[in-house]
N, C-alpha and C positions, 0 to 999 in steps of 0.2 A: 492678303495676309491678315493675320488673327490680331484683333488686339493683346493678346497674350505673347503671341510672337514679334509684335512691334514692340512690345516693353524689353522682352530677353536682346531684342536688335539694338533700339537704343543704348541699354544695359552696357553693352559690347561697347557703342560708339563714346562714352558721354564717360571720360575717364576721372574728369573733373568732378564727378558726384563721388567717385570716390574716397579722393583727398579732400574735399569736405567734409565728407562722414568722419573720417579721422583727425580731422581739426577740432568741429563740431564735438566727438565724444572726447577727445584730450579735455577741451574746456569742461566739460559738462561733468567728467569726474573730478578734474580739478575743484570746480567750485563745491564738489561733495563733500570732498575731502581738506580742504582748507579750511584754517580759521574755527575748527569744530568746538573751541574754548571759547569764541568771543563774545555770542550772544548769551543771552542769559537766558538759564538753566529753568525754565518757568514750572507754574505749578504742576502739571501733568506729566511735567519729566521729576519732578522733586516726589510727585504720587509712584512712578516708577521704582524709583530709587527706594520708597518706603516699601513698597510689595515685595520686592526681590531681596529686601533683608527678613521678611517675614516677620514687621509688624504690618498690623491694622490699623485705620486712622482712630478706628475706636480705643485700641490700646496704646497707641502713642498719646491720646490726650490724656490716659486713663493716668500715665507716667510722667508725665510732664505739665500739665495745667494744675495749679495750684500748687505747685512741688518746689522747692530750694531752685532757685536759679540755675542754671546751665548754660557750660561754657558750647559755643559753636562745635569746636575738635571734639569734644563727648558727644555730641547732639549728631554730629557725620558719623562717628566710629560706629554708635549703637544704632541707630537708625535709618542711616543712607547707604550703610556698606554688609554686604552680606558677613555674620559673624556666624561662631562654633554655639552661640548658645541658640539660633533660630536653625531646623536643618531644611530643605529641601519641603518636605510636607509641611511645613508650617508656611514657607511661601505658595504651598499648592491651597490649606488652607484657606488664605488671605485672599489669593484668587478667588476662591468661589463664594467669598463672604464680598465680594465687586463682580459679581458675575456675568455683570454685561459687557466684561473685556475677556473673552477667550484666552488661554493661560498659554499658547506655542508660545509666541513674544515672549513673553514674561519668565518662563521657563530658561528659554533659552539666552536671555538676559541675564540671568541668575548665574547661569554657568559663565557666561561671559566675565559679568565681572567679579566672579573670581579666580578666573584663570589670566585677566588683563589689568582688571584695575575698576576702581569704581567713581573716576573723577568725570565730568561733564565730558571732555573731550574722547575719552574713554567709554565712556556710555555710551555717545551716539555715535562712534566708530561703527558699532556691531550696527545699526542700522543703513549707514554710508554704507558702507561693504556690501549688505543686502539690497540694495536700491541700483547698485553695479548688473545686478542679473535680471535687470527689467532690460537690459538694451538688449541680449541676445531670445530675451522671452518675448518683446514685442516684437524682433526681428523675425523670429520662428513664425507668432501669429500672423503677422503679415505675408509669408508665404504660404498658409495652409489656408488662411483666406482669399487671397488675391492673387497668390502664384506669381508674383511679383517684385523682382529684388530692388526695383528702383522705389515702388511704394513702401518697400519693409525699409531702406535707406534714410527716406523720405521722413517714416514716424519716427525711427530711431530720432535721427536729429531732435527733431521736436520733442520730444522727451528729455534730451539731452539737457537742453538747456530751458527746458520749463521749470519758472519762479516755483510753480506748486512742485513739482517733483524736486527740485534742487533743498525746498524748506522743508517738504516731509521726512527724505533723506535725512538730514541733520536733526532729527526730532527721535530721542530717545522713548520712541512708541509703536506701536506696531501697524504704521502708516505703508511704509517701503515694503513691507512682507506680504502685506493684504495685496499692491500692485503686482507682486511680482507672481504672488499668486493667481489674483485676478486671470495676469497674462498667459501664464503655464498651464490653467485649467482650461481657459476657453482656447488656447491653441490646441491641447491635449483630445476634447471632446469634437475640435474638426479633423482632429489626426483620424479617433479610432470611428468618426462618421465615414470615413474615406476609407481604410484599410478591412474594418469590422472584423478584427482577430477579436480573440477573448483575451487576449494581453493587452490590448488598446483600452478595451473598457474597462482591464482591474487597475489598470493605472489609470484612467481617468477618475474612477472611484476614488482611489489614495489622493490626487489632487484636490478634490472635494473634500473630503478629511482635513486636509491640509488646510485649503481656506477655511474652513467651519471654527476649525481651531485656531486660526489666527486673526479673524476678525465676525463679529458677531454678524455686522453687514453683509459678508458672505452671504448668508441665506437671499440675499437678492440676487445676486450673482446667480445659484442654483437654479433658482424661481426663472432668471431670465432665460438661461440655458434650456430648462424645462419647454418655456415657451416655444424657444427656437425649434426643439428638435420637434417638438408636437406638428410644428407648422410645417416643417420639411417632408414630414413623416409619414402625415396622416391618411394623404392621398399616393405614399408613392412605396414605403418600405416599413410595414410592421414587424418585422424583424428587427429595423433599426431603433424601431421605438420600444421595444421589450427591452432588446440590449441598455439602453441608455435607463431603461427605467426599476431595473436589476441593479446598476451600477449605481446610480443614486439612491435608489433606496436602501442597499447597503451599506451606503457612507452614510446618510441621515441618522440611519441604527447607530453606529458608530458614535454619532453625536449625541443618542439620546442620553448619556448621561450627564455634560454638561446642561443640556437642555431642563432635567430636574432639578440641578443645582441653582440653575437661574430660576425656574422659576418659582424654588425656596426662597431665592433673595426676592424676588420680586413681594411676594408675599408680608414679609419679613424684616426688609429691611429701609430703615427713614433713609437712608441715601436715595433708592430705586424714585422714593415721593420725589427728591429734592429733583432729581433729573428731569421728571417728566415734568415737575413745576417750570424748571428753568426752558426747557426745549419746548412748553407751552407759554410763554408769556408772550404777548402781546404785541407787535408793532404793527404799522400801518402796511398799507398795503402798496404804498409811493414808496417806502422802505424796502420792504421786501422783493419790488421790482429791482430797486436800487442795487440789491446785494448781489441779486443774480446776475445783474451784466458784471457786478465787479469780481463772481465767483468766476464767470466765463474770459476776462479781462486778464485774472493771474494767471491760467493756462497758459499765457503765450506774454504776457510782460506783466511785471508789480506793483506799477505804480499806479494808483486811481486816477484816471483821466475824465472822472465826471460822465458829464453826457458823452462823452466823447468813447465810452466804455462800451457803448451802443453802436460803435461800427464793427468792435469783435465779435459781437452776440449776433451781428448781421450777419456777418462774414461764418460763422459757425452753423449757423440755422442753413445757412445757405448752402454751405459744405455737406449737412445732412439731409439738404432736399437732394442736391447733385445724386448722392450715393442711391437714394431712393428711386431718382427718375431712371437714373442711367446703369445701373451694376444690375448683375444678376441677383435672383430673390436670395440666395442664398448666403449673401453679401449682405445685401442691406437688409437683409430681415437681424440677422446676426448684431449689426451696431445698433437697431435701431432699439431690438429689444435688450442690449445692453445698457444702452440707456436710459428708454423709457420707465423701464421697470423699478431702478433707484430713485427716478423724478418722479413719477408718479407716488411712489410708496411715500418719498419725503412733501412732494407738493400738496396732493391734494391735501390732508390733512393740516393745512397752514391755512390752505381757501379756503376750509369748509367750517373748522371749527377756531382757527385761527392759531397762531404757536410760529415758529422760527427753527423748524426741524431743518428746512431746504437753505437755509443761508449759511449752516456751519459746511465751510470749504472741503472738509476732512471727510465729511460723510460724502459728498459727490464724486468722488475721483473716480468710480466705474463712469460719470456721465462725461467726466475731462477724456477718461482714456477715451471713449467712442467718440469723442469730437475729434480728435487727432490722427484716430483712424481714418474719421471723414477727410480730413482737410490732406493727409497725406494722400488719399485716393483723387481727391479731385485735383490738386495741385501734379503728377503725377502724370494726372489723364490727359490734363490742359498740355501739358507738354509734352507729351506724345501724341497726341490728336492734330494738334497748333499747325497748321499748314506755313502760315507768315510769320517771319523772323520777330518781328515787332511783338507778336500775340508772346512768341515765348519766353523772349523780354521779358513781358509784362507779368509772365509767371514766375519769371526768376527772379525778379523782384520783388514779388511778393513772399515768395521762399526766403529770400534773403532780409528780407526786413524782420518776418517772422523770427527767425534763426537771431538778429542781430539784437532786438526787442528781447529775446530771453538772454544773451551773452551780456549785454549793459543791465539788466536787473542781478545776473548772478556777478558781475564782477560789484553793482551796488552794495546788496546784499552780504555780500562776504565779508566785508570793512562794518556793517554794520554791529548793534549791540542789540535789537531786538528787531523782530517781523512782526508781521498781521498773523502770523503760524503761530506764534506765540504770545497772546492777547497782548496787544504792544500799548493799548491805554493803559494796561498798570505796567507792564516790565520794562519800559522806557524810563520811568524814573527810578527804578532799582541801582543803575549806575553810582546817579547820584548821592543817592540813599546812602549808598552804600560807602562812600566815601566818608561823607560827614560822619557816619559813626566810626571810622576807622581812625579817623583822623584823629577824636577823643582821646582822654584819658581815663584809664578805665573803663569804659564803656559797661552801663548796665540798660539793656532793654528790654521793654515791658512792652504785653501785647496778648490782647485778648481777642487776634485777628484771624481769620482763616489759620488753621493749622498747615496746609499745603502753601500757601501763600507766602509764608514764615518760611517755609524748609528751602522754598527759593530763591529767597535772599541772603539766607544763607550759606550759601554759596557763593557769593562775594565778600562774606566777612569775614576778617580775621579772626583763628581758631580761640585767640583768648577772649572774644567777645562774650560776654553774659546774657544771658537771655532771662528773662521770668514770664513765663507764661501763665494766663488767668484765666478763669471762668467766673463770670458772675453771674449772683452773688458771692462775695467772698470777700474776708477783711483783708486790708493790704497793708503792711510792715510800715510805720515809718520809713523816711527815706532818706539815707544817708548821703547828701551832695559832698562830705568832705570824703567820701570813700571812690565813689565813681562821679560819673559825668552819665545823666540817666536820659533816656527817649522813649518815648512814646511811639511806637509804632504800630500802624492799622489799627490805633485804638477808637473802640466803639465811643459816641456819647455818653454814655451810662459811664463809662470808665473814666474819662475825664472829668465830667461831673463827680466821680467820688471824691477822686485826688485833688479837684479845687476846695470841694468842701470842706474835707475832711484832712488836709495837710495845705493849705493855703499857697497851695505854686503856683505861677503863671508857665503859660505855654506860648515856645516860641517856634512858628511855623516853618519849618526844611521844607517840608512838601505837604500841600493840603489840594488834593483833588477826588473827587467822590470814587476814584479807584484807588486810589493810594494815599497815606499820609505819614508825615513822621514829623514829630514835636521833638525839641531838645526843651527838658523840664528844670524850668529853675525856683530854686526854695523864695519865699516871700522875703 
């Protein structure tokens, strides 16, 4: 009998994998969908919110720093909520003056909330709901790969309740869209490698389209795809490699006009410097080892277990030797260049010239999905292969600890106020922050601090809250303490040293840590 036919056998036998799967995906949208109010709305969902009203960060500072105070409710209406005076092009605009975030997301954000709404829980509704269509899009690739319902079962689950897919999910960004693309494209291009209509491939094109415009990273995606088919191809069906390379090259077309646009920003624009400043700085290289077991460690649970993060990245390497030794080439050439090709593009460039591209989590998730692909094939295999009881125990126990490891991080998660998804050294103390000023009477706050930074804690303040935003240099008003009750917030040195000087307040410490700060300012 086939290995193929023992799997459909099993399949039939093993009713139990069923009602798992439906336990397993009940929870897993559950935690999607819950609690989408509770964390905090962080700077990259507060930049969202600015794009899809169709300002720019340049023109929100140009209007607000150095300007008359502003209450918070003015500061949401004009800025965070799509209004009549910004239309539709002026957020296509703003996209491509940030052009290293593809505009479908964004676009379709726009539409979103204004046909739902524009509050936190609201915003990243439309990404929950898209992160829904990776269970039937990884279920599809897993049979067009491995013809295998118990291994397409298998990854669902692990999907289901993975920390990273449940965090990206609830993240007002175009995280959910790019998997779900990922998933649809690379099933789409083993669909039309197998049927070779000319419908297969114009739809594998539009899929391509589709990722290019919803995440810039995409182009590794293609790039891996490319590889694949070249390898399959090159010795067996040049037929199939024209087809594929007709279809790609007419979705790249496609793309070439974003691709001008970026690289006018590139050109162009001091943000595109600040990026590659920030994603080239510096850490060590016990660091950087550091990140990657813990990038590999949320896959399958949240919490940092130290050294101990090094038995998942065992247990994963291991999964992707398995797939290597034992699957057909067409199998593991498929995960292995899905994944190689995002690690390679993000790693070597950390080795060689040094930078922290490979430890932001967000950028690897083409290398999490091909781990899971792995680990559901060998998990799977072992269980269908497993002659002794005992052996398949021992893999349903490891299925089930896995599954159990992401159900206690999502029901963790859920109760919490902020994640590692959302840089939790500063947004853990936004809570707080945020009370203390509410708490005030009148409340006036001053801050010369990241403008995105500000528009997220904004979001927990009350709509009468004042704000005065600064640039310096610049002279500062007298300060009226019988009027409000005033704060410093994220204010630079420079800015405190003016207002000691120059109005003689003392500053009394809420929160002082090198990510965050906030002073309540009292007159001498």
């Amino acid at each position: 009998m086939t290995i193929r036919a023992r799997f459909w056998q099993n399949w039939q036998q093993w009713n139990w994998w069923r009602l798992l799967l439906i336990i397993v995906l009940a929870l897993g949208i559950c935690f999607r969908l819950v609690n989408l109010d509770r964390k905090v709305y962080w700077e990259d969902e507060a930049a969202t919110s600015l794009r899809i009203s169709g300002y720019s960060k340049i023109e929100f500072v140009e209007q607000t720093y150095n300007a008359p105070p502003i209450t918070v409710g003015e500061l949401r209406q004009k800025y965070l909520t799509p209004n009549p005076s910004k239309n539709l092009g002026d957020t296509l605009q703003v996209l491509m003056g940030k052009a290293e975030h593809t505009p479908l997301y964004y676009l379709l954000a726009r539409f979103w909330a204004q046909l739902v709404g524009s509050s936190p829980a609201e915003m990243r509704l439309l990404p929950a709901l898209i992160s829904l269509w990776a269970f039937p899009a990884m279920y599809w690739l897993c049979l067009e790969l491995f013809a295998s319902p118990l291994i397409a079962a298998i990854a669902v689950a692990l999907i289901a309740v993975s920390p990273l897919h449940i965090l990206y999910a609830q993240e007002a960004r175009q995280y959910s869209l790019w998997i779900v693309t990922i998933l649809v494209s690379t099933a789409q291009l083993l669909r039309a490698l197998h049927v070779q209509t000319k419908a297969s491939w114009i739809i594998y094109a539009l899929t391509v389209i589709w990722g290019l415009y919803s995440h810039l990273f995409y182009l590794f995606i293609a790039l891996s795809h490319g590889i694949y088919v070249l390898i399959l191809t090159i010795k067996r069906s040049t037929h199939q490699l024209v087809n594929y390379l007709v279809a790609s090259t007419a979705a790249l077309g496609a793309f070439i006009p974003w691709l001008l646009a970026l690289f006018n920003y590139a050109n162009t624009s001091p943000y595109w410097q600040s990026i590659n400043k920030a994603l080239g700085r510096e850490i060590s290289l016990l660091e950087l080892l550091d990140r990657w077991l813990r990038n590999v460690n949320r896959i399958f649970h949240d919490a940092d277990l130290g050294l101990a993060n090094l038995i998942l990245f065992l247990f994963a390497a291991g999964a992707i030797y398995f797939v290597c030794r034992h699957a057909p080439p067409q199998i593991w050439w498929l995960i292995l260049t899905l994944f190689g090709v995002t690690a390679l593009v993000l790693v070597l460039p950390d080795l060689i010239i040094g930078g922290q591209r490979s430890v932001r989590t967000r950028y690897l998730i083409p290398c999490a999905l091909s781990i899971q692909l792995a680990v559901a094939y060998l998990i799977a295999i072992q269980l269908t292969i497993s002659q002794r009881i005992w052996q398949q125990r021992i893999w349903r126990l490891v299925l089930t600890v896995l599954i159990l490891a992401g159900v206690v991080s999502g029901a963790i998660t859920a109760q919490a106020e902020s994640a590692w998804s959302k840089d939790i050294n500063t947004t853990k103390y936004y809570p707080r922050m945020a009370r203390a000023i509410n708490a005030a009477g009148a409340p006036l706050v001053i801050t010369d601090g990241e403008e995105t930074n500000i528009l997220s804690l904004t979001y927990l303040l009350n709509p009468e809250v004042k704000i005065q935003f600064l640039k310096l240099p610049h002279p500062i008003s007298p300060l009226d303490f019988r009027a409000n009750q005033i704060f410093l917030l994220d204010a630079s040195q420079e800015l405190r040293n003016q207002l000691q000087q120059e109005q003689h307040i003392t500053l009394d410490a809420i929160v002082d840590t090198r990510k965050a700060n906030l002073w309540l300012v009292k007159g001498s």
